[in-house]
C-alpha positions as CSV (number, residue, x, y, z in Angstrom):
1,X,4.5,6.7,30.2
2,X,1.9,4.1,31.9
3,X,0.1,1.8,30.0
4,X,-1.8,-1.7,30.8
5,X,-2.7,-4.7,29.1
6,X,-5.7,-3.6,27.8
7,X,-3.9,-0.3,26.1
8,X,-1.6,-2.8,24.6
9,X,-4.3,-5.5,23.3
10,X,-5.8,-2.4,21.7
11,X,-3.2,-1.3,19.7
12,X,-2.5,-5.1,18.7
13,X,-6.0,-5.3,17.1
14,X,-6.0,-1.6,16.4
15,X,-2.5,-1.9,14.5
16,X,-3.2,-5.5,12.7
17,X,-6.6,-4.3,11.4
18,X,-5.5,-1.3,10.3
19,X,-2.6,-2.8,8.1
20,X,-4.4,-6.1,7.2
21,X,-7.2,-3.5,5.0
22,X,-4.6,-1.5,3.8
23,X,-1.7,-4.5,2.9
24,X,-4.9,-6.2,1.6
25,X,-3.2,-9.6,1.6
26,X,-5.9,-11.0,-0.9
27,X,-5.6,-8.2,-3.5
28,X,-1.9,-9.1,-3.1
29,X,-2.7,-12.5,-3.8
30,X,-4.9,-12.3,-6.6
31,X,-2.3,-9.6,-8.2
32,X,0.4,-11.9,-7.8
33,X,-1.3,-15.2,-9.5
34,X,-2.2,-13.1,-12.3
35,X,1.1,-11.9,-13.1
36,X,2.9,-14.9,-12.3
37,X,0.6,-17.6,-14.1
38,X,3.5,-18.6,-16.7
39,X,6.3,-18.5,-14.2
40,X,7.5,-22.0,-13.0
41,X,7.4,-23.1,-9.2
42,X,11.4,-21.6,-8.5
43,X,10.7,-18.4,-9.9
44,X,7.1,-17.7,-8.2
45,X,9.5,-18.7,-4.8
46,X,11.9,-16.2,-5.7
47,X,9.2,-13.6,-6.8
48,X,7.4,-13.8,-3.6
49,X,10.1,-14.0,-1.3
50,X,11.8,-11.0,-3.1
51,X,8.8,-8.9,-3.5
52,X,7.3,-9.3,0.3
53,X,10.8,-8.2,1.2
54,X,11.8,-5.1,-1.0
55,X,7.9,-4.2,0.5
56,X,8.5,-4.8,4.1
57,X,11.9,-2.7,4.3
58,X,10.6,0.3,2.2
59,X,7.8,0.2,4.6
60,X,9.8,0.2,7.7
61,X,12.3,2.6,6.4
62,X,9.5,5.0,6.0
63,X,8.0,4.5,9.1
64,X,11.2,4.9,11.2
65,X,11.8,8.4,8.9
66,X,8.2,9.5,10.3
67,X,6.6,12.9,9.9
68,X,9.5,14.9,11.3
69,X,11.5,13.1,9.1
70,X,10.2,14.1,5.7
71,X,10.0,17.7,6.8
72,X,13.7,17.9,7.1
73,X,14.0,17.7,4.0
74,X,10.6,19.9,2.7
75,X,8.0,17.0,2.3
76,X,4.9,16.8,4.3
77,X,2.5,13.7,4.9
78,X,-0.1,15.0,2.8
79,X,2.4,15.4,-0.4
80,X,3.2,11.8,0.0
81,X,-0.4,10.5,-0.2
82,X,-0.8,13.0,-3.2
83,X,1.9,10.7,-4.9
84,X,1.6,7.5,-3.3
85,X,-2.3,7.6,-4.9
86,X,-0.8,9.0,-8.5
87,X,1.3,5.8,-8.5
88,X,-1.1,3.4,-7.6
89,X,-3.9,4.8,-9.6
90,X,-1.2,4.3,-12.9
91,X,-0.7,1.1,-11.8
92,X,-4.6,0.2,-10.8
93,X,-5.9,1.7,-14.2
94,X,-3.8,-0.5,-15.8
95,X,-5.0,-3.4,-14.9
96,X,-8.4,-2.7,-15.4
97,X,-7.8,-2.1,-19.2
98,X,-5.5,-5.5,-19.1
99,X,-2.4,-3.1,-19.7
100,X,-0.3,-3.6,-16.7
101,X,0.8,-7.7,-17.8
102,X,1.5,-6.8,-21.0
103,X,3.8,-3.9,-20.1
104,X,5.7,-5.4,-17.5
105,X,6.4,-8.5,-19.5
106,X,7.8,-5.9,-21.8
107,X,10.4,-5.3,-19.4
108,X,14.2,-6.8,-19.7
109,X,13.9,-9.3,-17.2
110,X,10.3,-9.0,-16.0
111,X,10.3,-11.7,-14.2
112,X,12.6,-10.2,-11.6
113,X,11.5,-7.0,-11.9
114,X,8.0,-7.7,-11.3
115,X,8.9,-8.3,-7.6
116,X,9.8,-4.7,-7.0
117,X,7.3,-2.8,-9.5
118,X,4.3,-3.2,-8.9
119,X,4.2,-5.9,-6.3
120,X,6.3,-4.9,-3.8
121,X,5.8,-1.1,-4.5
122,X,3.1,-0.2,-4.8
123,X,1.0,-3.2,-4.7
124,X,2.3,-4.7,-1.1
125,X,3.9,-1.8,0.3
126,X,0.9,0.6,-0.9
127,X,0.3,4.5,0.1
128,X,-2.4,3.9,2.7
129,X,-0.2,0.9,4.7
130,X,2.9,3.7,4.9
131,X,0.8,6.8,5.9
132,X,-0.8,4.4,8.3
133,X,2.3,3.0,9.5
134,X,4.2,6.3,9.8
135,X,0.8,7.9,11.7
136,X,0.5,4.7,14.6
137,X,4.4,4.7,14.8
138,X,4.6,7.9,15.8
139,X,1.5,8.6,17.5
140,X,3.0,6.8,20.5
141,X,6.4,7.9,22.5
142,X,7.1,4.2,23.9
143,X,9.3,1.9,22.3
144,X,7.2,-1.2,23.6
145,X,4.3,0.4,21.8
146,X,6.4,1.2,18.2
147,X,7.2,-1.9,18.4
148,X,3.4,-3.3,18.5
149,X,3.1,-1.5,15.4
150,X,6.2,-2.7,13.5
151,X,5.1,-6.1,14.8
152,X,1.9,-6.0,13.5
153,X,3.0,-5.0,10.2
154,X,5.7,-7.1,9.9
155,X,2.5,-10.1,10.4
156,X,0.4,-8.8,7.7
157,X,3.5,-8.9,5.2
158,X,4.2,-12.4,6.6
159,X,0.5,-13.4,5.9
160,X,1.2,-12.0,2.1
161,X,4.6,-14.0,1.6
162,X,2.0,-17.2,3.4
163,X,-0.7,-17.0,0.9
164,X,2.4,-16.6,-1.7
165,X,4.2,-19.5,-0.6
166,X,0.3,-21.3,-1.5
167,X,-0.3,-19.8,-4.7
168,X,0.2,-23.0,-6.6
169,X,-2.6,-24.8,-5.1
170,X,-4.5,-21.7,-4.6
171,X,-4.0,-21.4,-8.4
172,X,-5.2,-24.9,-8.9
173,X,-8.6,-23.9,-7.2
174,X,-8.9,-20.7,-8.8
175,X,-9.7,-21.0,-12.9
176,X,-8.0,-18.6,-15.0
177,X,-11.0,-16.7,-16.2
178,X,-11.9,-16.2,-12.6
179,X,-8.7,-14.8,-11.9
180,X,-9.0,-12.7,-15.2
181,X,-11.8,-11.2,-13.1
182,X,-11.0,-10.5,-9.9
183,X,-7.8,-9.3,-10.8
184,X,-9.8,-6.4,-13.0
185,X,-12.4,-5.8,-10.0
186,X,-9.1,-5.5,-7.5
187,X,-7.7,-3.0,-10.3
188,X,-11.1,-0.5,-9.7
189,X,-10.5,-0.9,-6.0
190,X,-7.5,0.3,-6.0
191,X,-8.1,3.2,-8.3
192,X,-11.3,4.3,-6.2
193,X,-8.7,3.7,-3.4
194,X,-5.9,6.1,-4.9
195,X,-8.2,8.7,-6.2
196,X,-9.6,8.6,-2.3
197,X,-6.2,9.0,-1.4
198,X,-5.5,11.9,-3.7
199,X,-8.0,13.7,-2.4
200,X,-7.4,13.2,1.1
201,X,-3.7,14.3,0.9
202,X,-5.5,17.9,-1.2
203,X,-7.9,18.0,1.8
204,X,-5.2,17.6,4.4
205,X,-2.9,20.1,2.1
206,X,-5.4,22.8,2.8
207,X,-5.5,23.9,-0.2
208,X,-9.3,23.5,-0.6
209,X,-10.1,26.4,2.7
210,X,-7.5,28.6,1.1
211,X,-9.2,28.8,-2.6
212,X,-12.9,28.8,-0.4
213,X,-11.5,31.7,1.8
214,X,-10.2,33.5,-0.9
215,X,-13.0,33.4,-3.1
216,X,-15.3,34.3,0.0
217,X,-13.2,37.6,0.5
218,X,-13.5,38.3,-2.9
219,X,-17.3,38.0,-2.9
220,X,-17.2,40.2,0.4
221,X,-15.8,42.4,-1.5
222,X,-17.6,42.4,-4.9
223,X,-21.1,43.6,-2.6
Protein backbone atom coordinates (compact mmCIF):
# COMPACT_ATOMS: atom_id res chain seq x y z
CA UNK A 1 0.00 0.00 0.00
CA UNK A 2 1.41 3.63 -0.93
CA UNK A 3 1.28 6.29 1.30
CA UNK A 4 3.24 9.89 1.63
CA UNK A 5 4.14 12.13 4.27
CA UNK A 6 1.20 13.99 4.22
CA UNK A 7 -1.09 10.62 4.68
CA UNK A 8 1.17 9.90 7.63
CA UNK A 9 1.14 13.58 9.33
CA UNK A 10 -2.59 13.04 9.02
CA UNK A 11 -2.99 10.20 10.96
CA UNK A 12 -0.45 11.58 13.59
CA UNK A 13 -2.79 14.56 14.35
CA UNK A 14 -5.82 12.51 13.37
CA UNK A 15 -4.67 9.68 15.89
CA UNK A 16 -3.31 12.10 18.88
CA UNK A 17 -6.49 14.18 18.75
CA UNK A 18 -8.64 11.57 18.70
CA UNK A 19 -7.17 9.90 21.92
CA UNK A 20 -6.07 13.08 23.70
CA UNK A 21 -10.39 13.98 23.93
CA UNK A 22 -11.11 10.60 24.74
CA UNK A 23 -7.96 9.76 27.32
CA UNK A 24 -8.91 13.24 28.54
CA UNK A 25 -5.61 13.78 30.41
CA UNK A 26 -7.11 16.63 32.62
CA UNK A 27 -10.22 14.66 33.74
CA UNK A 28 -7.53 12.08 34.54
CA UNK A 29 -5.81 14.55 36.48
CA UNK A 30 -8.37 16.10 38.32
CA UNK A 31 -9.75 12.46 39.17
CA UNK A 32 -6.58 11.44 40.42
CA UNK A 33 -5.84 14.51 42.93
CA UNK A 34 -9.11 14.07 44.26
CA UNK A 35 -8.78 10.58 45.21
CA UNK A 36 -5.27 10.76 46.17
CA UNK A 37 -5.32 13.97 48.43
CA UNK A 38 -4.37 12.02 51.73
CA UNK A 39 -1.90 9.72 50.06
CA UNK A 40 1.83 10.62 50.75
CA UNK A 41 4.39 11.61 47.89
CA UNK A 42 5.64 7.41 47.51
CA UNK A 43 2.25 6.23 47.25
CA UNK A 44 0.77 8.95 44.66
CA UNK A 45 4.33 7.68 42.63
CA UNK A 46 3.21 4.25 42.87
CA UNK A 47 -0.46 4.98 42.10
CA UNK A 48 0.32 6.80 39.03
CA UNK A 49 2.85 4.80 37.68
CA UNK A 50 0.73 1.68 38.35
CA UNK A 51 -2.55 2.96 37.19
CA UNK A 52 -1.13 4.66 33.64
CA UNK A 53 0.23 1.18 33.15
CA UNK A 54 -2.63 -1.44 33.98
CA UNK A 55 -4.52 1.45 31.44
CA UNK A 56 -2.07 1.41 28.66
CA UNK A 57 -1.78 -2.59 28.38
CA UNK A 58 -5.55 -3.18 28.68
CA UNK A 59 -5.81 -0.67 25.94
CA UNK A 60 -3.32 -2.20 23.65
CA UNK A 61 -4.41 -5.58 24.31
CA UNK A 62 -7.75 -4.59 23.09
CA UNK A 63 -6.65 -2.91 20.20
CA UNK A 64 -4.38 -5.66 18.90
CA UNK A 65 -7.71 -8.27 19.57
CA UNK A 66 -9.63 -5.77 17.07
CA UNK A 67 -13.06 -6.26 15.66
CA UNK A 68 -12.40 -9.72 14.21
CA UNK A 69 -11.15 -10.58 17.32
CA UNK A 70 -14.17 -10.14 19.64
CA UNK A 71 -16.32 -11.86 17.12
CA UNK A 72 -14.44 -15.04 17.52
CA UNK A 73 -15.64 -15.42 20.41
CA UNK A 74 -19.58 -13.80 19.87
CA UNK A 75 -18.93 -10.07 20.90
CA UNK A 76 -19.37 -7.23 18.53
CA UNK A 77 -18.07 -3.51 18.82
CA UNK A 78 -21.27 -2.16 19.54
CA UNK A 79 -21.88 -4.65 22.73
CA UNK A 80 -18.66 -3.38 24.08
CA UNK A 81 -19.57 0.35 24.07
CA UNK A 82 -23.02 -0.82 25.49
CA UNK A 83 -20.89 -1.93 28.56
CA UNK A 84 -17.92 0.17 28.44
CA UNK A 85 -20.68 3.22 28.97
CA UNK A 86 -22.66 1.07 31.89
CA UNK A 87 -19.32 1.06 33.73
CA UNK A 88 -18.35 4.40 33.33
CA UNK A 89 -21.72 5.81 33.98
CA UNK A 90 -21.48 3.70 37.64
CA UNK A 91 -18.43 5.08 38.12
CA UNK A 92 -19.27 8.85 36.85
CA UNK A 93 -22.59 8.94 38.86
CA UNK A 94 -20.76 8.33 41.69
CA UNK A 95 -18.82 10.92 41.88
CA UNK A 96 -21.26 13.41 41.23
CA UNK A 97 -23.16 12.40 44.47
CA UNK A 98 -19.52 12.28 46.29
CA UNK A 99 -19.98 8.38 46.47
CA UNK A 100 -17.18 7.07 44.52
CA UNK A 101 -14.16 8.32 47.48
CA UNK A 102 -15.99 6.95 50.06
CA UNK A 103 -16.48 3.59 48.52
CA UNK A 104 -13.25 2.93 47.34
CA UNK A 105 -11.55 3.88 50.50
CA UNK A 106 -13.88 1.17 51.79
CA UNK A 107 -11.81 -1.18 49.98
CA UNK A 108 -9.01 -3.53 51.66
CA UNK A 109 -6.20 -1.78 50.49
CA UNK A 110 -7.59 1.09 48.56
CA UNK A 111 -4.81 2.69 48.08
CA UNK A 112 -3.52 0.12 45.67
CA UNK A 113 -6.56 -0.79 44.33
CA UNK A 114 -7.45 2.57 43.32
CA UNK A 115 -4.84 2.38 40.51
CA UNK A 116 -6.77 -0.29 38.67
CA UNK A 117 -10.53 0.66 39.50
CA UNK A 118 -11.46 3.41 38.47
CA UNK A 119 -8.32 5.12 37.35
CA UNK A 120 -6.88 2.91 35.19
CA UNK A 121 -10.14 1.20 34.07
CA UNK A 122 -12.28 2.99 33.34
CA UNK A 123 -11.11 6.42 34.07
CA UNK A 124 -7.62 6.27 31.83
CA UNK A 125 -8.35 3.40 29.77
CA UNK A 126 -12.07 4.59 29.15
CA UNK A 127 -14.73 3.01 26.44
CA UNK A 128 -14.51 5.79 23.81
CA UNK A 129 -10.22 5.63 23.85
CA UNK A 130 -10.62 1.62 23.18
CA UNK A 131 -13.47 1.67 20.48
CA UNK A 132 -11.37 4.46 19.07
CA UNK A 133 -8.22 2.75 19.30
CA UNK A 134 -9.51 -0.66 17.99
CA UNK A 135 -11.46 1.40 14.96
CA UNK A 136 -7.99 3.53 13.69
CA UNK A 137 -5.92 0.30 14.34
CA UNK A 138 -7.68 -1.50 12.16
CA UNK A 139 -8.91 0.81 9.68
CA UNK A 140 -5.40 0.65 8.17
CA UNK A 141 -3.59 -2.64 6.70
CA UNK A 142 0.09 -1.20 7.19
CA UNK A 143 2.10 -1.86 9.97
CA UNK A 144 3.99 1.65 9.71
CA UNK A 145 0.50 3.14 9.99
CA UNK A 146 -0.77 0.74 13.29
CA UNK A 147 1.99 1.68 14.56
CA UNK A 148 1.18 5.73 14.25
CA UNK A 149 -1.79 4.78 16.15
CA UNK A 150 -0.27 2.74 18.96
CA UNK A 151 2.23 5.53 19.10
CA UNK A 152 0.00 8.15 19.53
CA UNK A 153 -1.73 6.48 22.18
CA UNK A 154 0.98 5.38 24.00
CA UNK A 155 1.82 9.73 24.05
CA UNK A 156 -1.45 10.60 25.45
CA UNK A 157 -0.98 7.91 28.35
CA UNK A 158 2.50 9.27 28.82
CA UNK A 159 1.04 12.87 29.05
CA UNK A 160 -1.40 11.34 31.91
CA UNK A 161 1.48 9.52 33.93
CA UNK A 162 3.32 13.60 33.11
CA UNK A 163 0.68 15.55 34.67
CA UNK A 164 0.75 12.66 37.44
CA UNK A 165 4.27 12.78 38.16
CA UNK A 166 3.15 17.00 38.84
CA UNK A 167 0.25 16.48 40.81
CA UNK A 168 1.97 17.71 43.98
CA UNK A 169 2.57 21.07 42.82
CA UNK A 170 -0.43 21.00 40.65
CA UNK A 171 -2.20 20.22 43.99
CA UNK A 172 -0.47 23.14 45.61
CA UNK A 173 -2.08 25.48 42.96
CA UNK A 174 -5.30 23.92 43.00
CA UNK A 175 -7.49 24.52 46.55
CA UNK A 176 -9.38 21.70 47.73
CA UNK A 177 -12.80 23.13 47.34
CA UNK A 178 -11.93 23.81 43.78
CA UNK A 179 -10.96 20.39 43.23
CA UNK A 180 -14.22 19.28 45.17
CA UNK A 181 -15.75 20.98 42.08
CA UNK A 182 -14.27 20.08 39.12
CA UNK A 183 -14.05 16.74 40.12
CA UNK A 184 -18.13 16.68 40.39
CA UNK A 185 -18.42 18.74 36.99
CA UNK A 186 -15.81 15.91 35.36
CA UNK A 187 -18.25 13.29 37.05
CA UNK A 188 -21.48 14.79 34.76
CA UNK A 189 -19.16 14.73 31.74
CA UNK A 190 -18.55 11.47 31.93
CA UNK A 191 -21.99 10.29 32.56
CA UNK A 192 -23.42 12.52 29.61
CA UNK A 193 -20.39 10.87 27.91
CA UNK A 194 -21.38 7.07 28.79
CA UNK A 195 -25.04 7.57 28.33
CA UNK A 196 -23.81 8.99 24.73
CA UNK A 197 -21.94 5.94 24.44
CA UNK A 198 -24.84 3.67 25.39
CA UNK A 199 -26.81 4.84 22.95
CA UNK A 200 -24.48 4.77 20.25
CA UNK A 201 -23.56 1.14 20.76
CA UNK A 202 -27.96 0.53 20.64
CA UNK A 203 -27.85 2.74 17.48
CA UNK A 204 -24.95 0.75 15.93
CA UNK A 205 -26.74 -2.66 17.33
CA UNK A 206 -29.61 -1.92 15.10
CA UNK A 207 -31.93 -2.66 17.26
CA UNK A 208 -33.69 0.70 16.92
CA UNK A 209 -34.57 0.03 12.61
CA UNK A 210 -35.65 -3.47 13.63
CA UNK A 211 -38.40 -2.34 16.48
CA UNK A 212 -39.24 0.89 13.74
CA UNK A 213 -39.56 -1.76 10.84
CA UNK A 214 -41.55 -3.94 12.77
CA UNK A 215 -43.95 -1.66 14.09
CA UNK A 216 -44.19 -0.04 10.49
CA UNK A 217 -45.34 -3.57 9.17
CA UNK A 218 -47.61 -3.92 11.73
CA UNK A 219 -49.33 -0.54 11.03
CA UNK A 220 -49.28 -1.63 7.18
CA UNK A 221 -51.08 -4.14 8.28
CA UNK A 222 -53.58 -2.81 10.85
CA UNK A 223 -55.14 -0.42 7.59
Amino acid sequence: MYFNAIDIYSLIFLSFITFFSTVSPINCLIIYLNLTDEFTKEERKYVATKSVLIAAIITIVFTLIGPSGFKLIGIEIYSVKIAGGIVLAVVAVGMVFGGNKQITKAQVGYKKNIAVVPLALPIISNPPTIVSSIILFAEYNNLILKGIVILMLILNFALVYLLFSMSDLLAKVLKKSVLNVLFILTGILLTALSVQFIVTGIKDSGVLQKFSYNTNNQNKKGK
